[in-house]
C-alpha positions as CSV (number, residue, x, y, z in Angstrom):
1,X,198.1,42.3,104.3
2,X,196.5,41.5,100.5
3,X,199.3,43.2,99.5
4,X,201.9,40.7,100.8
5,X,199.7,37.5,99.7
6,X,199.7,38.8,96.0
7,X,203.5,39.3,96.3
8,X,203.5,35.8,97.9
9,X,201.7,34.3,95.8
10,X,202.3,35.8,92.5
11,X,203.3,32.5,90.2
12,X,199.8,30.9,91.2
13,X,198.0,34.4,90.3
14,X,200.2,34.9,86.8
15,X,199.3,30.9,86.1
16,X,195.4,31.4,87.0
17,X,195.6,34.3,84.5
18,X,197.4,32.6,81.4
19,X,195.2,29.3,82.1
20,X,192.0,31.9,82.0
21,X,193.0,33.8,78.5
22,X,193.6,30.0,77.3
23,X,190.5,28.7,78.2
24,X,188.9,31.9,76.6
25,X,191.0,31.2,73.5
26,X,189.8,27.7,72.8
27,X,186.1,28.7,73.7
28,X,186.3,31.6,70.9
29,X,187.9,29.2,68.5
30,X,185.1,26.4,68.8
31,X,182.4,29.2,69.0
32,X,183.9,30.5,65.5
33,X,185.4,27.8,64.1
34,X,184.3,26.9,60.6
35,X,181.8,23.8,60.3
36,X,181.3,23.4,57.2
37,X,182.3,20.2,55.6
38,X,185.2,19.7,53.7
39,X,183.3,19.1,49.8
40,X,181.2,22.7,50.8
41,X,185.1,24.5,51.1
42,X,186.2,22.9,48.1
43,X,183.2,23.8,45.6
44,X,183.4,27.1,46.9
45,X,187.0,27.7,45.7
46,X,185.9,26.4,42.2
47,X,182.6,28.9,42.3
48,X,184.5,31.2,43.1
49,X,187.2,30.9,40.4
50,X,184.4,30.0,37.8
51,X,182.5,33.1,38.6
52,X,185.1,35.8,37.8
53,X,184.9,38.0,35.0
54,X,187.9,36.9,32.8
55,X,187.1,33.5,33.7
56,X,183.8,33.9,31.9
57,X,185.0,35.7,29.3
58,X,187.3,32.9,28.4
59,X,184.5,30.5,28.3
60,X,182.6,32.2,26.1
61,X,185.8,32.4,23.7
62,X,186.8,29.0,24.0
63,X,183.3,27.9,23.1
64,X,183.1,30.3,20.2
65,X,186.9,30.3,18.6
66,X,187.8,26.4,19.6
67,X,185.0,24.5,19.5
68,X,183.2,26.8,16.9
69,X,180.1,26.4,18.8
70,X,179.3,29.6,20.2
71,X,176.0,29.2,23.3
72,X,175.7,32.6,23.6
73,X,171.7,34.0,24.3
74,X,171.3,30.1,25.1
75,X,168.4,30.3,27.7
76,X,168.8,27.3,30.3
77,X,167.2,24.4,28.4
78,X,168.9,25.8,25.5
79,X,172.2,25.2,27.7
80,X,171.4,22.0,28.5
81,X,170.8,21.2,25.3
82,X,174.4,22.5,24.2
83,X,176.1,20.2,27.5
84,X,174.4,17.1,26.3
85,X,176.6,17.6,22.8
86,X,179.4,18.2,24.6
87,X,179.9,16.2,27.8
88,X,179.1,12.5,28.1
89,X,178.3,10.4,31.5
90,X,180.9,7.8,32.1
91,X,181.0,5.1,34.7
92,X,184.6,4.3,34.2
93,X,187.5,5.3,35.4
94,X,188.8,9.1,34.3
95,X,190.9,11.6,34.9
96,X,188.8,14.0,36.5
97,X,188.7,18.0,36.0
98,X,186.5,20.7,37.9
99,X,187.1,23.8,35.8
100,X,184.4,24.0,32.6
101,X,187.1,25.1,30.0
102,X,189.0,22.1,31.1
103,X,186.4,19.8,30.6
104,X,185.5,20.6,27.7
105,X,188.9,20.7,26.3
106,X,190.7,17.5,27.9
107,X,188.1,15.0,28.7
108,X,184.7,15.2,27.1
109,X,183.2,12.7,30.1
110,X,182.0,13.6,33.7
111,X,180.0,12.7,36.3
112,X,177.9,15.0,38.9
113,X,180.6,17.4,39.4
114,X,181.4,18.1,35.9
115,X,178.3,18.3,34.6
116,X,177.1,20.8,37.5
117,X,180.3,22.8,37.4
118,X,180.1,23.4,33.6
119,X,176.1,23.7,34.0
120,X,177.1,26.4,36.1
121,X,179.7,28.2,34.3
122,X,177.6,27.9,30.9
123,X,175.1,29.7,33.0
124,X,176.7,32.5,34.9
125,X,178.4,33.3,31.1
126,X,174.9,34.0,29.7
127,X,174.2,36.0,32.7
128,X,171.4,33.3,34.0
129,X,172.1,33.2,37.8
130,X,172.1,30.1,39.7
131,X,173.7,28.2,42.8
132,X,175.9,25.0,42.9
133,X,173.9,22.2,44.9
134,X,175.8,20.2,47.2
135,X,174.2,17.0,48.8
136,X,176.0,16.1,51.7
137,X,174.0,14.1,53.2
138,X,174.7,11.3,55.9
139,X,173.2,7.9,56.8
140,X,171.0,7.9,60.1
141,X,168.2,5.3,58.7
142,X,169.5,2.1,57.3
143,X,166.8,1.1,55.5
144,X,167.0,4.3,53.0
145,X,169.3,3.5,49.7
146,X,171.9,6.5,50.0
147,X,172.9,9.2,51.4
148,X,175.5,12.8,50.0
149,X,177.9,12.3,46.8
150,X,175.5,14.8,44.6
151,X,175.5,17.5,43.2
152,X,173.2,20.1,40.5
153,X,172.4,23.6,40.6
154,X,169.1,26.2,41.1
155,X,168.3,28.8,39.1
156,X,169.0,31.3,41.4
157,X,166.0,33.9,40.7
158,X,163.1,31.5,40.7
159,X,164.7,28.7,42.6
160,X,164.2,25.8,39.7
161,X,166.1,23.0,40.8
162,X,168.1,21.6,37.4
163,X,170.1,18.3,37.7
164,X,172.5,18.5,34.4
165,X,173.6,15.2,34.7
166,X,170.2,13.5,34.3
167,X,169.1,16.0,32.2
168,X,171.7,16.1,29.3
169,X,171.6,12.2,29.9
170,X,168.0,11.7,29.2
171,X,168.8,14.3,26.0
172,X,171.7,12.1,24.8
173,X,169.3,9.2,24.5
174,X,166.2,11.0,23.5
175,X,164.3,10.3,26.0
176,X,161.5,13.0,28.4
177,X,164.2,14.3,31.3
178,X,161.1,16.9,32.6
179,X,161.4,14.8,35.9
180,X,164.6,16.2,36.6
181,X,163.9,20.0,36.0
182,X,162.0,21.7,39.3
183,X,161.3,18.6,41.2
184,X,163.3,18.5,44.2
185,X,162.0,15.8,46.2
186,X,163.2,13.7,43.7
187,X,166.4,12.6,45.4
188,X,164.4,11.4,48.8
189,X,161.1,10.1,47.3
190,X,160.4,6.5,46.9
191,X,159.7,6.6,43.4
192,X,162.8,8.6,43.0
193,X,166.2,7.6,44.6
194,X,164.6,7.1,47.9
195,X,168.5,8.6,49.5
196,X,167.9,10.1,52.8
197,X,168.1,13.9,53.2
198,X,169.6,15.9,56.2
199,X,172.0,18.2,54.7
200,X,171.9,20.0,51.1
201,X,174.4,23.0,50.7
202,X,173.5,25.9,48.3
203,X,176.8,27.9,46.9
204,X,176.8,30.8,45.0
205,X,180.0,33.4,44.5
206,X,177.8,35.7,47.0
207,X,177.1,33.1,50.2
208,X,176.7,30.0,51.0
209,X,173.7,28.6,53.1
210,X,172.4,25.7,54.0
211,X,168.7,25.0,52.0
212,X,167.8,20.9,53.5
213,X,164.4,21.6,53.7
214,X,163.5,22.8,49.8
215,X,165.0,19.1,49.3
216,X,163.5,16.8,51.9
């Protein structure tokens, strides 16, 4: 008798099955899908490409044979230091470039992103470890000044939170930048930028996590 009902009744059974393994499918893809935003993906590719070994290599060349200004056993002041000479902060319009060879050769300007992502390079080169920042916060409180569009880099061992952009800034015009080396409630205090916090990204060539907390 069940026999003859499954042979009667075998499109509804075959449909019930290939709706199940769908509905499984777009559970599993949600479940795994990946969530992080769009500006974490894309300063990962750049880490990544920064990071590797030849890459590095042809920093360290470019800054020795090109610009004749080697930064070699440049501890990380010393490195900011060396930025400040070479990259300046413009407000206006440019044509902008991620890679730190690039930047150094074609423009000579930046903003966040190309003073972190040379910061960064500069580093790794002298075999200082440290992790690209990403602030991507969002507005939930109206009343707080800003929110994402940032970004700086840790030193990776001890966790020293170094903003480039201020820093090599504050060196261009001689003035104390100490505010914006290991203070990371900077960006959310009042007397800071007062920007509202919820979600700061920490990428290294190794993982990527999420670190709000250190920052709010």
């Amino acid at each position: 008798m069940i026999r003859l009902k499954i042979k009667e009744n075998w499109k509804m059974i075959v449909t019930l099955i290939l709706i199940s393994l769908l509905m499984g499918g777009v559970i599993w893809s949600y479940m795994t899908r990946d969530s992080r935003p769009f500006t974490v993906k894309y300063h990962e590719n750049l880490i990544r490409e920064i990071s590797k070994p030849d890459y590095l290599t042809k920093l360290k060349e470019y800054a020795r044979d090109v610009l004749k200004d080697p930064f070699d056993g440049k501890d990380y002041i010393g490195l900011l230091e060396w930025e400040s000479k070479r990259l300046q902060y413009s407000e206006t319009e440019f044509e902008r470039r991620n890679m730190p060879i690039e930047i150094l050769a074609v423009i000579g300007l930046g903003r966040c992103g190309e003073f972190s992502l040379l910061y960064y390079g500069l580093c790794i080169t002298n075999g200082i470890p440290v992790r690209l920042i990403v602030d991507n916060s969002y507005y939930t409180n109206v009343s707080k000044s800003g929110a994402g569009d940032h970004v700086w880099v840790e030193i990776f061992d001890n966790k020293t939170h170094v903003d480039p952009t201020e820093v090599c800034s504050k060196i261009r015009q001689d003035k104390d930048y100490s505010v914006w080396i290991n203070n990371p409630l900077i960006y959310g205090s009042k007397t800071g930028w007062n920007k509202e916090i919820n979600e700061i990204w920490a990428i290294s060539d190794k993982e990527t996590i999420l670190i709000t907390e250190r920052y709010q």
